[in-house]
VOTORKOL-498569 format. One record per residue (C-alpha): residue number from 1; residue in one letter; z, y negated, x. Coordinates in steps of 0.25 Angstrom, whole numbers, m for minus. Each point is the difference from the previous one (the first is absolute). Layout:
residues N
seq,type,zz,yy,xx
NUM,A,Z,Y,X .
...
//
This chain:
residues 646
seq,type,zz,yy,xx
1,X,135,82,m167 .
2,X,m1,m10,13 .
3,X,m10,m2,9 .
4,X,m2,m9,12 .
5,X,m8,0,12 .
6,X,4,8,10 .
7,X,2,m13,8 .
8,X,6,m10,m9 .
9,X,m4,m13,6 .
10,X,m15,5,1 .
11,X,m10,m10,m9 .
12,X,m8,m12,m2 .
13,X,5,m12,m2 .
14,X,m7,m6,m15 .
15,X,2,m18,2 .
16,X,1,m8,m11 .
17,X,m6,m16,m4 .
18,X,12,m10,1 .
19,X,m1,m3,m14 .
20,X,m8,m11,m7 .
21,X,m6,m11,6 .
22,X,m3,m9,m12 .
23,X,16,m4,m1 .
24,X,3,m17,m1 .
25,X,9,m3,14 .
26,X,12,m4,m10 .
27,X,1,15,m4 .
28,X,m3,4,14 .
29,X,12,m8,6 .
30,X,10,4,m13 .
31,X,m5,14,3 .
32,X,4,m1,15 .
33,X,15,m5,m3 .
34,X,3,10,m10 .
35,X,m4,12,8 .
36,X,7,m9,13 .
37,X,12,1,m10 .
38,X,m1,14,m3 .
39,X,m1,2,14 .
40,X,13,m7,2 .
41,X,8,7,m7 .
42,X,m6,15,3 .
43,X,m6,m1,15 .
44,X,11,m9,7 .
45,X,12,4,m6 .
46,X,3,8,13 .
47,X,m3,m9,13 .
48,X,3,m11,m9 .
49,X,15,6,m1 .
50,X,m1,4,17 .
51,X,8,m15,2 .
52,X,13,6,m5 .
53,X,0,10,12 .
54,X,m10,m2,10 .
55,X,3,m12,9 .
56,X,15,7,m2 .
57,X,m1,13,5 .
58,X,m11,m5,13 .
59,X,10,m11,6 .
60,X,12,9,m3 .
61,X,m10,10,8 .
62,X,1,m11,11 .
63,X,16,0,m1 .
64,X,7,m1,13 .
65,X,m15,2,9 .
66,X,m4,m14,m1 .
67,X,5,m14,m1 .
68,X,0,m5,m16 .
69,X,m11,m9,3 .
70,X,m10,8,6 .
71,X,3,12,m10 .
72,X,m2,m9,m11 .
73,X,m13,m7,4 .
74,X,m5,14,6 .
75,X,3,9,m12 .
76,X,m5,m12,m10 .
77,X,m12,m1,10 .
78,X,m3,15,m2 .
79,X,1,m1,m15 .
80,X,m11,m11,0 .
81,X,m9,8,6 .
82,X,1,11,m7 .
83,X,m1,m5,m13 .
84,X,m12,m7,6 .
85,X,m7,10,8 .
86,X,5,12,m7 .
87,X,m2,m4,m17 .
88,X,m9,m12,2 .
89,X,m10,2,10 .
90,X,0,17,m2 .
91,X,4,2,m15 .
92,X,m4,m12,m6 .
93,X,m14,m4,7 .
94,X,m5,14,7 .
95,X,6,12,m8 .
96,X,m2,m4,m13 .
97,X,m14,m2,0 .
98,X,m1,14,1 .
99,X,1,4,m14 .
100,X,m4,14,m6 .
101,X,m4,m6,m14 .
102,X,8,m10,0 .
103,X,13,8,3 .
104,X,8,0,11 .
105,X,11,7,8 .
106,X,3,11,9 .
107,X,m7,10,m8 .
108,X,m13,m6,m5 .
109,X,m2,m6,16 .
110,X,2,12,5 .
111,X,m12,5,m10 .
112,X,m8,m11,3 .
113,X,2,3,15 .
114,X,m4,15,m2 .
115,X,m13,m4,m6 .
116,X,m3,m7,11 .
117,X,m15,5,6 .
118,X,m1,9,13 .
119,X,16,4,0 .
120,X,4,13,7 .
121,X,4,10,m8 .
122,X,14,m2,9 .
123,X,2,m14,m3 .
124,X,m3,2,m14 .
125,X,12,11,2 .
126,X,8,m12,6 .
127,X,m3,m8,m10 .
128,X,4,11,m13 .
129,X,13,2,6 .
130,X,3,m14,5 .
131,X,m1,m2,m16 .
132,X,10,8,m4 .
133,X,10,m3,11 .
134,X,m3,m14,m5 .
135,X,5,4,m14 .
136,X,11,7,5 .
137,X,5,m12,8 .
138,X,m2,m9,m12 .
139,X,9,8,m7 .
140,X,11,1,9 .
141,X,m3,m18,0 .
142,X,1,3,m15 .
143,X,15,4,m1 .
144,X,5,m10,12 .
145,X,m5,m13,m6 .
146,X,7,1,m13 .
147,X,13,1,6 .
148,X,m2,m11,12 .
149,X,m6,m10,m10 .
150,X,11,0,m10 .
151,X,12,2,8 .
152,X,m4,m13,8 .
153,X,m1,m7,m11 .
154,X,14,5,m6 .
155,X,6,m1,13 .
156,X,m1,m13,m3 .
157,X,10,m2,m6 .
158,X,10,3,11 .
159,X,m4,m13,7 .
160,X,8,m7,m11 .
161,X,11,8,m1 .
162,X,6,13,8 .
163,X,4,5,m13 .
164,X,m12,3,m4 .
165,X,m2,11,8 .
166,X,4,11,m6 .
167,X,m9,m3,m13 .
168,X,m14,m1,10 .
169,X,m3,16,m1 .
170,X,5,1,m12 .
171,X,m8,m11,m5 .
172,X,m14,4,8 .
173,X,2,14,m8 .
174,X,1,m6,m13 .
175,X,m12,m8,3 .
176,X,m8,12,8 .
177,X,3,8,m13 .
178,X,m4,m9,m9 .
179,X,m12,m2,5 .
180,X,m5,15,2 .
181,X,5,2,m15 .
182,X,m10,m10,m6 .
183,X,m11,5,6 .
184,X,m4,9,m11 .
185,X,m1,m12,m9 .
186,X,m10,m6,9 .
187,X,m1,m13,9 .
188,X,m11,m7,m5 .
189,X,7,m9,m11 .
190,X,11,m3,10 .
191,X,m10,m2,11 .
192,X,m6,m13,m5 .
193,X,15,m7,4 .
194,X,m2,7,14 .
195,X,m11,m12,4 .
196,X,7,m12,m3 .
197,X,15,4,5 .
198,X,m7,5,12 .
199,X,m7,m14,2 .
200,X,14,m5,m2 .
201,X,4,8,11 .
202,X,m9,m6,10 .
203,X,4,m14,m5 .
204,X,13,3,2 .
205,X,m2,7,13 .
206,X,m10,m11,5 .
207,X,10,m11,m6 .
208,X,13,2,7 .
209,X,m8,5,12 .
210,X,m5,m14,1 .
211,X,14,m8,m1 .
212,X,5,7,11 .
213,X,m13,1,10 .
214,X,2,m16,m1 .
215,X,11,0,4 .
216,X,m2,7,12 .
217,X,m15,m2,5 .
218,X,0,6,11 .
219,X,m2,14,m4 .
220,X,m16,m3,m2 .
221,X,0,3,15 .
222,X,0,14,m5 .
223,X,m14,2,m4 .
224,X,0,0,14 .
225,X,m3,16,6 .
226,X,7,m6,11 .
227,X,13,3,m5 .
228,X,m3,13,m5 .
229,X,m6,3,15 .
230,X,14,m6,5 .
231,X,9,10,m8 .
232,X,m9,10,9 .
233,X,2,m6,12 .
234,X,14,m2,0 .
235,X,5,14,m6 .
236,X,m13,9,m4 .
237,X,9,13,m5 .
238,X,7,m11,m10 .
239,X,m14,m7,m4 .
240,X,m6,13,m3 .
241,X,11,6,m7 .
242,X,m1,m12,m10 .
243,X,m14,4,m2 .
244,X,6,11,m10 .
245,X,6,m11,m8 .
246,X,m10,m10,1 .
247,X,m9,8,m7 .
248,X,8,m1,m13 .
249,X,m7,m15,1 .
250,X,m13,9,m5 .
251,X,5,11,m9 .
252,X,m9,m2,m12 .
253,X,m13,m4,6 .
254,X,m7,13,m4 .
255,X,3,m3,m14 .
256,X,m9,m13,2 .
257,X,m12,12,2 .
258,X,6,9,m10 .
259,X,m1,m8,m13 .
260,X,m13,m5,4 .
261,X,m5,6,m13 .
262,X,9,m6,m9 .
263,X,m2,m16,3 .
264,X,m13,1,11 .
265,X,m1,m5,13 .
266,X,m1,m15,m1 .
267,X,13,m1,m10 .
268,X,9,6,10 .
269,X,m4,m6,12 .
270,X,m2,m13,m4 .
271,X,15,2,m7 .
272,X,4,5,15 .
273,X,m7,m11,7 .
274,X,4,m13,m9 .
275,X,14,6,m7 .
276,X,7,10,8 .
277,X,m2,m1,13 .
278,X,3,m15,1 .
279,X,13,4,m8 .
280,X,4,10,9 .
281,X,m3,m6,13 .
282,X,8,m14,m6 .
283,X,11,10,m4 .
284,X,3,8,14 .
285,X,m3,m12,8 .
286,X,10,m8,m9 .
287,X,10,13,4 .
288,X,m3,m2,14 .
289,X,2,m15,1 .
290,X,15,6,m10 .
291,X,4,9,12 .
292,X,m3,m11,12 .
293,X,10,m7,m5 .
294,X,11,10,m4 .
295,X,m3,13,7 .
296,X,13,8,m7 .
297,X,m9,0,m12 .
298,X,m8,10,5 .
299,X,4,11,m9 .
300,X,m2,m10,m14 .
301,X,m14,m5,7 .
302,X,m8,m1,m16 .
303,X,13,m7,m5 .
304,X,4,m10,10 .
305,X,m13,m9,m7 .
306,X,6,1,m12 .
307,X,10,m11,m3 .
308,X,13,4,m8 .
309,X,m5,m7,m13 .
310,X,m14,9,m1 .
311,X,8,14,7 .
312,X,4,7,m14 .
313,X,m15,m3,m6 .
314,X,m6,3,13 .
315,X,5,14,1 .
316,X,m3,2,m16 .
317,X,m14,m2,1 .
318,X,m1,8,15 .
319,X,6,10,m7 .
320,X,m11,m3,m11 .
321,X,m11,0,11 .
322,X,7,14,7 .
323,X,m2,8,m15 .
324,X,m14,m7,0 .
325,X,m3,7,14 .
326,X,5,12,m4 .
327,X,m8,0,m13 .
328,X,m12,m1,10 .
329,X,2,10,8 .
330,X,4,11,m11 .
331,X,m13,m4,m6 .
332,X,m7,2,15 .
333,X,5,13,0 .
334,X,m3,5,m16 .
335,X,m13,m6,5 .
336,X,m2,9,13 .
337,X,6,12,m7 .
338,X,m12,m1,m13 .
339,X,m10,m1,12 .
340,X,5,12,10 .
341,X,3,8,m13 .
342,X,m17,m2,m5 .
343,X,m2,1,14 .
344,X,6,14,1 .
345,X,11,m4,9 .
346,X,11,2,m9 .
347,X,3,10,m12 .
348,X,m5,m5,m13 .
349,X,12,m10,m6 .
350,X,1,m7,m15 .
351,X,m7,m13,4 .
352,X,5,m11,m12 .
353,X,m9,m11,m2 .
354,X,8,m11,m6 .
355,X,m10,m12,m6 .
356,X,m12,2,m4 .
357,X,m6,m12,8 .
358,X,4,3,12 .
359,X,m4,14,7 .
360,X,9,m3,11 .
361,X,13,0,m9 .
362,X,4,14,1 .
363,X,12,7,1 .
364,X,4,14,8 .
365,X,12,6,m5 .
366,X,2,11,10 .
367,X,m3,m12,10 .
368,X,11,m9,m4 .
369,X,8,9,m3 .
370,X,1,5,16 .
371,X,m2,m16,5 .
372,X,12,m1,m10 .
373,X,9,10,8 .
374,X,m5,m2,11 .
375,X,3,m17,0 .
376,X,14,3,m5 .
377,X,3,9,11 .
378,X,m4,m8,10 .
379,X,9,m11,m5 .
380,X,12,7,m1 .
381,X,m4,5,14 .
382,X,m1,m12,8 .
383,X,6,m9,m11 .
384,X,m5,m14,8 .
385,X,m13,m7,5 .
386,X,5,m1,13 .
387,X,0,14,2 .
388,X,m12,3,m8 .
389,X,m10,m9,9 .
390,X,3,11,10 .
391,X,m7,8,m9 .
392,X,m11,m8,m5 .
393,X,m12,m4,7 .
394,X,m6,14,7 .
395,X,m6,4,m12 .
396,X,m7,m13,m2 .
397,X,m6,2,16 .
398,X,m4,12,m2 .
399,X,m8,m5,m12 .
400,X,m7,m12,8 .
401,X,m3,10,12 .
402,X,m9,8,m10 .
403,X,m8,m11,m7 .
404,X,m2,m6,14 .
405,X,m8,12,4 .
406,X,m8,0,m16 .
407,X,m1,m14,1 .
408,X,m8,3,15 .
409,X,m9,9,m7 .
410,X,m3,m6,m10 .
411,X,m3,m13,8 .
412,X,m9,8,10 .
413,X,m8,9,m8 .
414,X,m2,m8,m14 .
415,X,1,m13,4 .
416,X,m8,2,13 .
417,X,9,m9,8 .
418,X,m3,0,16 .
419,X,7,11,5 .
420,X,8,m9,11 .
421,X,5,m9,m10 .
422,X,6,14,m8 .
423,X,5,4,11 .
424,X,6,m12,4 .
425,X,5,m5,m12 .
426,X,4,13,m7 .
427,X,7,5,13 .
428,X,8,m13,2 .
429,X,5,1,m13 .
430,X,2,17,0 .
431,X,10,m5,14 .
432,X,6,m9,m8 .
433,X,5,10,m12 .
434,X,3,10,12 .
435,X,9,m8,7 .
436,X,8,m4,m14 .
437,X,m1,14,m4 .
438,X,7,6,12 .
439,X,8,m12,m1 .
440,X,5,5,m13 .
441,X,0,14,5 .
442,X,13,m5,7 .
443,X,8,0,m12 .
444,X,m2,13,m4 .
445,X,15,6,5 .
446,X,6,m12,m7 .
447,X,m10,3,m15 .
448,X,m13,1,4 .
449,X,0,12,m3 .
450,X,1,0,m13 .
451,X,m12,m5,m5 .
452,X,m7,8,10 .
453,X,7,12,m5 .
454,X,m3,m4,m14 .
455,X,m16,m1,4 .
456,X,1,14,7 .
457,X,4,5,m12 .
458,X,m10,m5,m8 .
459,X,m11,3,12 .
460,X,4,14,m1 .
461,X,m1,1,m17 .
462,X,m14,m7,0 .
463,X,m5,8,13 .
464,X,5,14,m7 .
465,X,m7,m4,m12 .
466,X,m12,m4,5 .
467,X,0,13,9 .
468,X,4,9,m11 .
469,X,m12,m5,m12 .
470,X,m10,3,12 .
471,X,6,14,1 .
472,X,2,1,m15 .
473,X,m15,m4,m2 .
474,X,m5,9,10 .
475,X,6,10,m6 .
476,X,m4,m2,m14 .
477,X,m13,0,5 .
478,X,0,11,8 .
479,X,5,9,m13 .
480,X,m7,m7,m9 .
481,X,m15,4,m6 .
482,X,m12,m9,3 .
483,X,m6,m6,m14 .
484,X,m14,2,4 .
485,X,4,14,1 .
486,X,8,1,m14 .
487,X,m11,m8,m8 .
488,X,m10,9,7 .
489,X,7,13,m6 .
490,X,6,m7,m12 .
491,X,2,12,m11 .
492,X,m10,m5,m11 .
493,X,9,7,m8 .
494,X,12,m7,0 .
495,X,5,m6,m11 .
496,X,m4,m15,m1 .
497,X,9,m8,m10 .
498,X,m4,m12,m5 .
499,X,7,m15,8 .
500,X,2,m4,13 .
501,X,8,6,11 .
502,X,4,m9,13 .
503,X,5,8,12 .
504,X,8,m10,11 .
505,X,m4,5,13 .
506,X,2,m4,15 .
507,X,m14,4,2 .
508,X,m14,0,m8 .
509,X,m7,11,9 .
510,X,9,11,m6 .
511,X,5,7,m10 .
512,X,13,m9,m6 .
513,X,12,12,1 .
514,X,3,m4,m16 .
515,X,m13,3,m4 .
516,X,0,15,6 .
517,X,14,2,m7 .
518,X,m5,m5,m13 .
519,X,m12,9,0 .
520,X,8,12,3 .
521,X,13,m2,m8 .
522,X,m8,m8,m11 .
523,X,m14,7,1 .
524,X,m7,m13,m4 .
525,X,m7,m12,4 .
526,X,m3,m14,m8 .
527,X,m15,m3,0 .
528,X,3,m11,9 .
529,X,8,0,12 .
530,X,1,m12,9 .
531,X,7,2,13 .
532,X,7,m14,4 .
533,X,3,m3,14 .
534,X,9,m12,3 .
535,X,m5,m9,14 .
536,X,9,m12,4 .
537,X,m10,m6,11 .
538,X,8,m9,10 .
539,X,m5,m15,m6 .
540,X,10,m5,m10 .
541,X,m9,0,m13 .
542,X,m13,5,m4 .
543,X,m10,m4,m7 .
544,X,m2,4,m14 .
545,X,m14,4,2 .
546,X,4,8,14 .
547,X,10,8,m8 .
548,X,m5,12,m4 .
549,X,m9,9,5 .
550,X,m6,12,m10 .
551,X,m7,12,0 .
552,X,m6,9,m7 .
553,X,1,15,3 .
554,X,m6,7,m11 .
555,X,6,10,m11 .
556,X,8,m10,m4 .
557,X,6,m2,12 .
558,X,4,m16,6 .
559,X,7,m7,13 .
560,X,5,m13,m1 .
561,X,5,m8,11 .
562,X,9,m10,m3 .
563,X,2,m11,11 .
564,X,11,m10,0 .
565,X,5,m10,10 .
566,X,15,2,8 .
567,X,4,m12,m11 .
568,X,m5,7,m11 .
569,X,8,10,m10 .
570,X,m10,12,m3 .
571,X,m2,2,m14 .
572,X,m8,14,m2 .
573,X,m3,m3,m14 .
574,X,m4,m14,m1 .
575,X,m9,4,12 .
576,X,m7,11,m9 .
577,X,0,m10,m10 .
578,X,m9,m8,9 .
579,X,m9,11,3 .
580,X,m10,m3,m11 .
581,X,m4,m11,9 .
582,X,m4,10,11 .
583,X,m8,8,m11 .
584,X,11,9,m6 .
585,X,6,m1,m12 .
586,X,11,7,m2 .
587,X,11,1,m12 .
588,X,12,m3,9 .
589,X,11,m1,m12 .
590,X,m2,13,m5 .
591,X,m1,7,13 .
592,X,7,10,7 .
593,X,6,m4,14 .
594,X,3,14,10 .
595,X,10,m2,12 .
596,X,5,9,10 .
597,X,16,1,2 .
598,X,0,6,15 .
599,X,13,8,5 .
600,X,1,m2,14 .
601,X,5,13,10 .
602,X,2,0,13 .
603,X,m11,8,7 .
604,X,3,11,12 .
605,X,m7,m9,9 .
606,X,0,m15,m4 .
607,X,m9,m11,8 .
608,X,12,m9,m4 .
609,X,12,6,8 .
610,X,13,4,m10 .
611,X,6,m14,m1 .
612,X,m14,m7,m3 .
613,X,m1,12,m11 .
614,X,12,m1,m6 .
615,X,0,m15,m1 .
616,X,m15,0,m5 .
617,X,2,10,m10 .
618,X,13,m10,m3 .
619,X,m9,m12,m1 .
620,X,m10,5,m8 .
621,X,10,8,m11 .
622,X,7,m16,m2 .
623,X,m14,m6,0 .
624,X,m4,m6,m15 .
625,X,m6,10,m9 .
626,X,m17,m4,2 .
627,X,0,m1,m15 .
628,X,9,m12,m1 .
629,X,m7,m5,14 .
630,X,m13,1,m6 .
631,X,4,m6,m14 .
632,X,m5,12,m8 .
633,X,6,1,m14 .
634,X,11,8,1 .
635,X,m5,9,m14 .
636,X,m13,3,6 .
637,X,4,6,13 .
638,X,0,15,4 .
639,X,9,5,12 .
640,X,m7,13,6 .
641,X,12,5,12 .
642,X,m5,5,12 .
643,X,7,5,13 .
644,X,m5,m5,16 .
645,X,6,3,11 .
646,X,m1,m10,12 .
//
C-alpha cells in the first residue's frame, strides 16, 4: 500500500513556536554555540574545504589571457562577491527565512512555493517538475563532491614530494571507501568530533591566511568590483569562462538552507557570519597576496600559505575536513532520498535510523551503495582535482537557478513583498545564477557532463516513477469496486470470525484488492475490518493530533488514515495503536494485517510507452516489500497476489 497526492508538493504548511521563552541568557548563549558547533562540523564542511581548489582552478582559468596581476585581483574579486552576494545576502539573510516548518532545502521550498495563494495551475506544474530536477541535480552534486574534496586534500601530499604521486588515487579510494563502509554503523557518535576539527579548520585557514596577507597588503584592493569588472574589460571570453570555476568558491551554500532543520536558523548564520566567512575570506585573500608574489604557484594556490613546518599537519587535517565534507553530503543525500521516497518520487527503499535521538541519522543502504560505486568510478575516471573542477559546479547552478525562482514566489505571495522589489531583486539574482550556470555549461565536453548525465538519469527514474503510480492508481481504481457499493450489498451471510482484519490500501473509497481475494478464496470476514490508508503530506512532521483521520462505515467496517511528514518513518501499527485517541479502540497485537502482492504486465496499450513500462515494472518489482516499509510484524501479515497490467 502507498498513497500520495496526485501532486506531491500539494499542502498546508503547519509553523511551529521557537521553543520556550522562560530560558536564563547563560543557557541561551551555551545553546547557541553548541548548535554553532554542530553547524560546524555538518553544514560547512563543504564550502569551508572550496579554499583547496577554488581560487586554483579560477586563476589557472585566467592562464595565458591576462596579466598575473589583474587575473589574481580579478578572480579574487569575483570570489568576494560571490561568497558575499550569493551565500551571505541570498542563502544566509533572504532564503532561509523561508522555511517550511522549520526545514529547508530544495524540496521543502519548492513545497512551500507550491502553496503559495492564487498560482496558476501551470506555475505550480513548473514548480513540481523544478523539484524533481532539483533532486536529480543534487544527486549528480552528490557523487562529484566526494571525490573533489578528498583528492584535494590528498594531492597534498604531492606538494612535498613528487613521489607521492602514485599513492594520491590510491590513497583518496581507501578513504572514499572507508567512509561509505561505516555508514551503516551510523555518524552520530563520530559526528560530535566533526564541530570542533572543523573550527580548527577555519582557524587554520584563517591563520595562515593571515600571515601571508600581511605580508603583502595590497591584495585588500580586491573587494574592489573594479577588478573584477577589469577582467571583463580587458578579455571578456577569459573572464566569463572563469565564471565556471569561480563558482566552486559557493558550492555548499545550499547546504546552509538544507540543514536548516537540524541546528535552526540563527545557529548557522550566525556561524557563517562571525566563524566561516571571516576564515574564508582571510584564507583566499591570504592565497592571492601568495600568488602576487610568486605567480608559478598557481597550480599549489591552498598550499603556497602553508609554511614547510605546518605542510604534513596541514594536509592531514584537510584531508580530515574532505572526509567531514563528504560525510555531509552523503547525509544530504540519505536525506533527500527518505523525503522523495515518502514523497512518492522514488520506490520504496530500507531507510535505517541510526540513534535514537536524532531523526535525521539515517542510513540508505541501496543509496550508499550506488554514491559508493558511483564516487569510486569517478576517481578512477578523472584520477585528479584539476580535472574534476571541470566537472563540478553545473549541478550546483542549476540548483541556485531553481530556488531563485521558489524563493521569488515565496517572497511575493506569502510575504507580500512590493512586486518591484521581487522583481528586481529576485531577477538580479536569477541573472546572476544564469550567467554562472551557462558559464559552467562550458565545461560540459571536458566533464560537465557527467553530473549531468548522472541527474538525467535520476530525472528519468523519478519522472517514470511518478508517471507510472498515476497510471498504476488509475488503474486499480478503475478495476476496482466502490466500498459504498460493497457494504451496501455486503452478504449478511458471510461468515464473520472473531478479531481484527486490516487491509493496506492505496485508496479508502474502494474495495482494498486483498480483501475481495480473501473473501473469495477464504469465504470470510473478521467482525472488524479497518481499511488503512498511508498520507505523507508535503510538511516534514505532523502533528500528533493531525495524524489520523477515522471513520466508521458500519457493519464492522473502519478507514483510517494515517498522515506522516516527509521526515517521518510510517509506522501502520503504532498509528492504529493511537487510534483509541480518535474514538477507536482496536486490539492491534493480535490483529491480522492483509497486503496486496501485485505482478505487474505489460498492457496492449500502455500510457507509459514500452521503455517507461518496463523500467516501472522494474522499479516497482526491486522496491521494498510494503510490510517491511510499513513496520508490520512480519508473523501477522498476509500476501494475497494479484496481476495488473499497466
Amino acid at each position: 500500500m502507498e498513497s500520495h497526492s496526485s501532486d506531491p508538493l500539494a499542502g498546508a504548511p503547519e509553523h511551529h513556536g521557537d521553543g520556550e521563552h522562560s530560558r536564563s541568557p547563560a543557557n541561551d548563549r551555551r545553546d547557541m554555540f553548541g548548535l554553532m558547533l554542530g553547524a560546524m562540523g555538518v553544514v560547512f564542511g563543504d564550502i569551508g574545504t572550496s579554499p583547496l581548489y577554488a581560487l586554483r582552478a579560477t586563476v589557472l582559468a585566467t592562464e595565458g589571457g591576462l596579466p598575473n596581476h589583474i587575473a589574481v585581483m580579478g578572480s579574487l574579486s569575483m570570489i568576494f562577491w560571490a561568497l558575499i552576494l550569493v551565500v551571505t545576502v541570498k542563502y544566509v539573510l533572504i532564503i532561509m527565512r523561508a522555511d517550511n516548518n522549520g526545514e529547508g532545502g530544495t524540496l521543502a521550498l519548492a513545497a512551500l512555493a507550491h502553496r503559495s495563494p492564487g498560482m496558476t495551475r501551470r506555475i505550480k506544474a513548473t514548480i513540481g517538475i523544478g523539484a524533481i530536477v532539483g533532486l536529480a541535480l543534487f544527486f549528480g552534486d552528490g557523487m562529484l563532491t566526494p571525490a573533489i574534496t578528498v583528492l584535494s586534500a590528498v594531492e597534498g601530499l604531492t606538494v612535498e614530494s613528487n613521489s607521492f604521486a602514485p599513492l594520491v588515487v590510491p590513497l583518496a579510494l581507501v578513504i572514499l571507501v572507508s567512509l561509505f563502509l561505516i555508514q551503516s554503523r551510523g555518524t552520530h557518535k563520530l559526528g560530535r568530533l566533526f564541530g570542533p576539527v572543523m573550527l580548527l579548520w577555519f582557524a587554520v585557514l584563517a591563520g595562515f591566511g593571515a600571515v601571508s596577507l600581511v605580508k603583502t597588503p595590497g591584495i585588500l584592493a580586491a573587494v574592489n568590483p573594479w577588478y573584477a569588472l577589469l577582467m571583463f574589460l580587458h578579455a571578456p571570453w577569459v573572464a566569463f569562462v572563469s565564471l565556471g570555476a569561480v563558482v566552486l568558491a559557493v558550492t555548499g551554500c545550499e547546504a546552509l538552507y538544507a540543514d536548516m532543520g537540524h541546528f535552526g536558523r540563527r545557529p548557522i548564520q550566525f556561524a557563517w557570519l562571525f566563524v566561516a566567512l571571516p576564515a574564508l575570506m582571510l584564507n583566499y585573500f591570504g592565497q592571492g597576496a601568495a600568488l602576487l608574489r610568486n605567480p608559478e604557484q598557481a597550480n599549489i594556490a591552498f598550499f603556497s600559505v602553508i609554511p614547510h613546518w605546518a605542510h604534513m599537519p596541514v594536509v592531514a587535517l584537510a584531508a580530515l575536513a574532505a572526509i567531514i565534507a563528504s560525510q555531509a553530503v552523503i547525509t544530504g543525500v540519505f536525506s533527500m532520498t527518505q523525503q522523495a521516497v515518502q514523497l512518492g518520487q522514488l520506490p520504496r527503499m530500507e531507510i535505517r535510523h541510526t540513534s535514537a535521538t536524532d531523526y535525521g541519522q539515517i542510513f540508505v543502504p541501496r543509496m550508499n551503495l550506488a554514491l559508493g560505486i558511483g564516487v569510486v568510478l569517478i576517481v578512477l575516471i578523472f584520477k585528479s582535482s584539476n580535472a574534476l573542477t571541470a566537472a563540478y559546479g553545473i549541478a550546483v547552478t542549476g540548483v541556485m537557478v531553481i530556488d531563485t525562482f521558489n524563493a521569488g514566489i515565496v517572497a511575493g505571495k506569502q510575504w507580500r513583498w512590493a512586486p518591484l522589489l521581487v522583481i528586481g531583486l529576485f531577477g538580479a539574482m536569477g541573472i546572476s545564477d544564469l550567467l554562472f550556470f551557462i558559464s559552467n555549461s562550458l565545461k560540459i565536453p571536458e566533464g560537465g557532463w557527467l553530473p549531468l548525465f548522472i541527474a538525467a538519469c535520476v530525472f528519468v527514474m523519478m519522472d517514470t516513477w511518478r508517471r507510472g503510480r498515476r497510471v498504476h492508481l488509475e488503474k486499480v481504481r478503475s478495476e476496482s469496486l466502490p466500498l459504498s457499493l460493497f457494504l451496501e450489498r455486503a452478504d449478511k451471510s458471510t461468515t464473520r470470525v472473531a478479531g481484527l482484519g486490516v487491509f493496506l490500501s492505496s485508496r479508502t473509497d474502494v474495495v482494498p484488492g486483498a480483501l475481495l481475494h480473501n473473501l473469495k478464496h477464504n469465504k470470510v470476514l473478521h467482525e472488524r475490518v479497518v481499511i488503512a490508508n498511508v498520507v505523507v503530506d508535503d510538511t516534514p512532521l505532523v502533528a500528533p493530533a493531525q495524524r489520523l483521520e477515522v471513520e466508521k462505515l458500519g457493519k464492522g467496517f473502519y478507514t483510517v488514515r494515517v498522515h506522516h511528514g516527509f521526515f517521518e518513518t510510517p509506522d501502520v501499527p503504532q498509528a492504529l495503536r493511537d487510534a483509541r485517541r480518535f474514538g477507536l479502540a482496536l486490539d492491534v497485537d493480535t490483529a491480522t494485517f492483509f497486503i496486496g502482492r501485485e505482478t505487474l504486465i505489460q498492457a496492449e496499450r500502455s500510457e507509459l510507452g514500452s521503455f517507461r513500462n518496463r523500467l516501472y515494472r522494474a522499479m516497482a518489482g526491486a522496491a521494498l516489500s510494503p510490510a517491511l516499509f510499513y513496520h508490520l510484524p512480519p508473523n501477522r501479515v498476509v500476501e494475497l497476489g494479484t496481476q495488473i497490467a499497466i
